[in-house]
N, C-alpha and C positions, 0 to 999 in steps of 0.2 A: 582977430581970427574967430571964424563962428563954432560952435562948439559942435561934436558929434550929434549929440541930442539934437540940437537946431538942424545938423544938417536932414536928421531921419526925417524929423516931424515934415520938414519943404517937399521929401521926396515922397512921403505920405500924401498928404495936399497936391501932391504931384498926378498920385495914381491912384487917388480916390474915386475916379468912375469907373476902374476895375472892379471894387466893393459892391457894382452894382450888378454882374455877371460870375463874379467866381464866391463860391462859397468857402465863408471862414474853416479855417484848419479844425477847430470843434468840433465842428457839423459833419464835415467831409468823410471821414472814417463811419456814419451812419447812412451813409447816402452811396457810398462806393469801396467796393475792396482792394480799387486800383492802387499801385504804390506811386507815392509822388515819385513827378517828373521830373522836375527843375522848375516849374513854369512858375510864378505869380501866386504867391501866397500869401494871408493875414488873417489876423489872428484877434478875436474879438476881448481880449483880456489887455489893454493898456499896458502892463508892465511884460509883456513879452514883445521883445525884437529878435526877426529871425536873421541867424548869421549873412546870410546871403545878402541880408537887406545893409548889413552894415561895412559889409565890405566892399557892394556897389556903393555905394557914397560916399567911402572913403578913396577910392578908385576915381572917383567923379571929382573929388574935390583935390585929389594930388596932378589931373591933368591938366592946369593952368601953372599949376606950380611945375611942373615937367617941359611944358612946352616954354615958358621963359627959362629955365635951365637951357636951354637945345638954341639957344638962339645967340 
């Protein structure tokens, strides 16, 4: 079984040419007063994972395991 960490880091590696359009959570609060929306966020400090990010991945990785259940 792959571990949480393993799965963040794939889904990172995933959406890293978003890194290249949306500005880190840091930065963000100097650039805009807008309040987050939902959309696509990250976060230039390594040991920060945002909830959203870990609960898509766990969601992603329990629907194989779902859909052999249903069968």
């Amino acid at each position: 079984m792959v571990s949480l960490l393993e799965l963040v880091r794939l889904y990172d590696e995933e959406q890293s040419w978003l890194r290249q359009f949306v500005v880190p959570e840091e930065r963000r609060n100097q650039l805009t007063s807008a309040p987050w929306g939902g959309e696509y966020r990250w976060f230039l400090a390594d040991n920060v994972v945002p909830l959203e990010k870990v609960r898509l991945v766990r969601e992603r990785a329990a629907q194989p395991f779902l859909a052999r259940a249903q069968r």
